[in-house]
N, C-alpha and C positions, 0 to 999 in steps of 0.2 A: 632510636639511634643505637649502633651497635658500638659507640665510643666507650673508651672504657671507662672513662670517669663518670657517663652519663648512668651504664649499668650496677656503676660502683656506690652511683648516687642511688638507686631506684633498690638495692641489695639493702640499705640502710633504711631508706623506709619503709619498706617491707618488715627489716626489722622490728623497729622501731613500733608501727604495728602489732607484730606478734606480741610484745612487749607490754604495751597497754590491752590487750584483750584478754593475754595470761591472767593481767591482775584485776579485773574485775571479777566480784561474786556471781557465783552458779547463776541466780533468780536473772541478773545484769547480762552474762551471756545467755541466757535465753531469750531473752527480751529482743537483743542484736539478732541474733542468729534467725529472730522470727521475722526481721524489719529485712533480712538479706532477704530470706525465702519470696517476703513481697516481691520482691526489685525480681528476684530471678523468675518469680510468677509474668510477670509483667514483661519480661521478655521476647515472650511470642507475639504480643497485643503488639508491644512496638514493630517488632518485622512487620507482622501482616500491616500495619499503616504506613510503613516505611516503602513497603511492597507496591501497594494501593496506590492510583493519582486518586487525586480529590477534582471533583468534574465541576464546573460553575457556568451559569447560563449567561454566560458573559453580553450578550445584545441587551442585556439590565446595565453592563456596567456604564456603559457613557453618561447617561442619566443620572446614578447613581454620585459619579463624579460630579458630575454637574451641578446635582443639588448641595452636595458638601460644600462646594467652593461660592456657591451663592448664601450659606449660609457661615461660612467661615468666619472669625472675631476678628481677624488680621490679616494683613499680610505674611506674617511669620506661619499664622494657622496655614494660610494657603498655600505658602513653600511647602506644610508638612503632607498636606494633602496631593497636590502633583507631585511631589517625590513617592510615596505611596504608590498610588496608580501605575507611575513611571514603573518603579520596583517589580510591581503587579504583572506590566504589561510584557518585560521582558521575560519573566517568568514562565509566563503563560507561553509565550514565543511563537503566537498566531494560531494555539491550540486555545480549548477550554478543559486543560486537563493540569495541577499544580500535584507537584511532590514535595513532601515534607521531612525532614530525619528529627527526630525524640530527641531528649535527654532526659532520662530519670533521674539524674540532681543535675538539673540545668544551672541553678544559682546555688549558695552558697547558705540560702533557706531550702534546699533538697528539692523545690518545686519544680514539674516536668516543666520541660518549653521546646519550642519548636523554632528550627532554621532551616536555612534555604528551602521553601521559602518557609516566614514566621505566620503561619496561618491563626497563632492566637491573637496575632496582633493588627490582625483585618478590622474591623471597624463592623459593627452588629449589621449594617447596611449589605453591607457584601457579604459577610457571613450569611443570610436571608437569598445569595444568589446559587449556595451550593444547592449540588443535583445528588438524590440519591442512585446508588450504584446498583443497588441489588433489591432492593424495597421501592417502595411508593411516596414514601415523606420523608422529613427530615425533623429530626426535632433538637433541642436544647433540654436537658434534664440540670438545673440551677439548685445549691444550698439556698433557703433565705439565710442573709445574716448570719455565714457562714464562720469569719473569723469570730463575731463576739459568741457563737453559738460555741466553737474552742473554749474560748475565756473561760465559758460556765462550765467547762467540761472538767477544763484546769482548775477551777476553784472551787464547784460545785456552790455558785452566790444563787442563794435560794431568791431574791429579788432579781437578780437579769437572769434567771429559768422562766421568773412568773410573767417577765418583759416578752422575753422572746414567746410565750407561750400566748400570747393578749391574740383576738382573735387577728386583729391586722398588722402583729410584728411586731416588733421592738421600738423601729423606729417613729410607728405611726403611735405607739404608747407614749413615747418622747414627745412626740407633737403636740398630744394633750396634755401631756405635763407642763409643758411649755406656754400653751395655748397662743401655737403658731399654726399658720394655712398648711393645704397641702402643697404648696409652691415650695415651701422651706423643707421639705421635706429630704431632698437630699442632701441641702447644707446641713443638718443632723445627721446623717447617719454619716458623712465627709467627718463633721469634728466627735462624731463618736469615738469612732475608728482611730483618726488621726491624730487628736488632740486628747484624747481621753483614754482610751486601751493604748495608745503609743504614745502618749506622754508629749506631744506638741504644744506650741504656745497658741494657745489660744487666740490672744491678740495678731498672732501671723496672718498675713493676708490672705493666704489663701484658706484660712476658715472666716466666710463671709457668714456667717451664721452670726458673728459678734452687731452685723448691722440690724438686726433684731433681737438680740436678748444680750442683756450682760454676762461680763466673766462670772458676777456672784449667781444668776440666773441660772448660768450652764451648772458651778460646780451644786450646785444646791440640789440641781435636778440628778446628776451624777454621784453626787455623795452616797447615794443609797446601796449602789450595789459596793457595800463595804470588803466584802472577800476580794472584790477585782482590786480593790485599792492596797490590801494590805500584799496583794500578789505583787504589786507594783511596788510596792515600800522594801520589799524582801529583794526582790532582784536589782535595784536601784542601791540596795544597803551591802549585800552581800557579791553581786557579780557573779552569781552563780543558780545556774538554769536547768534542774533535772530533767532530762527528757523521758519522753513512755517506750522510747528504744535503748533507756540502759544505762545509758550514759551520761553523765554529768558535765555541761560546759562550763570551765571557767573564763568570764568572759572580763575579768578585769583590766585587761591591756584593750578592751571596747570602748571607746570613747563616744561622750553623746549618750544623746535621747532615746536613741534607737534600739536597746538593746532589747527593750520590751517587743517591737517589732518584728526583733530578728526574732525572738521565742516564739511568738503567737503562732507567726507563719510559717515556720521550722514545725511546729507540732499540728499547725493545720494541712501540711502535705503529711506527714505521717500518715494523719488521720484517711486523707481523701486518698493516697495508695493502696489502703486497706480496703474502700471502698470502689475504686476503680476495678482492683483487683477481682473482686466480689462478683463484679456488672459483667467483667470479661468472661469469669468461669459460667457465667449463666447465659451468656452469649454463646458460649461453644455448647453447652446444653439443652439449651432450649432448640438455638437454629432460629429466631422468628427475630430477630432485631442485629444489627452490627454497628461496633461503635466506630464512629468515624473522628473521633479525636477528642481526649481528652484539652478545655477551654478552662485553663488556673480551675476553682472547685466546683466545674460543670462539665459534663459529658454530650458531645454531641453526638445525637444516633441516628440512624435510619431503622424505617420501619413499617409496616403499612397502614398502621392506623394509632389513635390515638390510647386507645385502649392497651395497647401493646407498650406503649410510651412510660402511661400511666405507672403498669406493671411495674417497668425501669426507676421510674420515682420510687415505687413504693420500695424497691427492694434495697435502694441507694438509703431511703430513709431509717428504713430497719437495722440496715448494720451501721450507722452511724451510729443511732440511737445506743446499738448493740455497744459498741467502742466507747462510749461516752457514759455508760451505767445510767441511763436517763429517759425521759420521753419528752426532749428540747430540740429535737433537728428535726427541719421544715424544708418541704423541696416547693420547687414548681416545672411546670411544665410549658416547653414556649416552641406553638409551630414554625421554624422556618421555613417553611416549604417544601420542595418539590414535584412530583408530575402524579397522573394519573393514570395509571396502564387500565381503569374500569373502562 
């Protein structure tokens, strides 16, 4: 707006700005100045996918739909599901070609996301129907255990390094701790997460994990990684959350559970811009793989083969590890699909 109160407005926080960056120490503004460089890094990678449609083999999707709504828990489920599709279909507008625009701090945790349309929020089903553009496959390059993989970064708990470290995970370590099936498997890593690194009640409904093990069960098993607990004692005492770009939030006008939340996943996109960053320069060097969208802390690529995929894990792996002072971050690798020009 060229109104003058609006510029008069916009001249102030700018200020205001200037004002808090003056006053942070040298080590502080470099740390920022290194977190901007990302974002401006990352600027190209947005155009070209902003640039790009995303192509989908749409004759999968009626099916697709089909089985959602036959498997749907409700009524409510199935509004959410024909509104989707609906969404979907208008999108597409009788093509098989979908445009997306970025935002490098979409929320308020700095995490990317995407609208018009929201391609992160397609459902695994139909993500499985995109088409590569320029390569032969499609893949998914996934953190295991990404945010508690943070936690340990943040706290360095020699006990959830040796968790995440166990050959089948973190969460499948819990399981035995527990000595529950593989069926409960993701109601643990649900009240890990939820209830335990973000401070929820346990007894809330929607950690159904309480129908097989007690609250004293859960905390007994979770007592162990004692650094994650005293992280949570500190910021819950003090309201106050250093970040690895510089700056210190005071979060005492935050109210609620959530503040842990808002940190974990605030320093888990940090983290994954550094390594998005990483995947894209190696993208424009290599030539042999293009990412077709960053998916919250996974990349999806094209590429012709799996070997080539691999590489992309391994290299996502590295600089994490790198960022993290550690050898705790675990990728995987998952085919969606695409065609075969052999």
């Amino acid at each position: 707006s060229n109104q003058d109160d609006v510029q008069q407005l916009q001249q102030q926080f700018s200020q205001q700005l200037d004002q808090q960056y003056n006053a942070l120490l040298a080590d502080e503004k470099a740390k920022l100045d290194q977190y901007v460089e990302v974002h401006q890094g990352l600027e190209s990678l947005k155009e070209e996918i902003e640039s790009e449609s995303i192509k989908f083999n749409i004759d999968k999707l009626p099916d697709i739909k089909a089985t959602m709504l036959e498997r749907a828990k409700n009524d409510e489920h199935s509004d959410k599901i024909e509104k989707l599709f609906d969404r979907l279909e208008q999108a597409l507008n009788g093509t098989n070609r979908l445009y997306t625009q970025l935002s490098l701090i979409g929320t308020r945790t700095h995490r990317i996301t995407t609208k018009n349309f929201n391609l992160q929020g397609l459902p695994k089903a139909v993500q499985r129907t995109i088409l590569p553009s320029k390569y032969k496959k499609v893949y998914t390059v996934d953190f295991k255990s990404f945010e508690p993989s943070v936690v340990a970064y943040m706290t360095q708990d020699s006990k959830l390094i040796d968790f995440l470290n166990q050959k089948d995970g973190l969460y499948d370590a819990l399981l035995s701790e527990l000595e529950l099936q593989d069926e409960q498997r993701v109601l643990v890593k649900r009240a890990f997460i939820g209830s335990f690194l973000f401070g929820g009640n346990f007894d809330s409904p929607k950690f159904k994990l309480k129908q097989y093990v007690s609250e004293v069960q859960w905390l007994d098993a979770v007592s162990q990684f004692t650094k994650v607990i005293e992280l949570k004692k500190h910021v819950d005492e003090n309201k106050s959350m250093p970040m690895p770009y510089g700056i210190e939030h005071d979060m005492s006008a935050f109210q609620g559970s959530s503040i842990m939340a808002f940190y974990v996943q605030t320093v888990a996109s940090y983290i994954f811009k550094h390594i998005l960053l990483e995947v894209y320069k190696a993208q424009c060097t290599q030539k042999s793989f293009q990412i077709i969208l960053p998916i919250h802390d996974a990349i999806m690529i094209e590429c012709d083969d799996e070997e080539t995929a691999q590489s992309v894990a391994q290299l996502m792996k590295s600089k994490a590890n790198k960022l993290f002072n550690g050898e705790f971050a675990h990728v995987t690798v998952e085919a969606l699909g695409g065609v075969s020009n052999e």
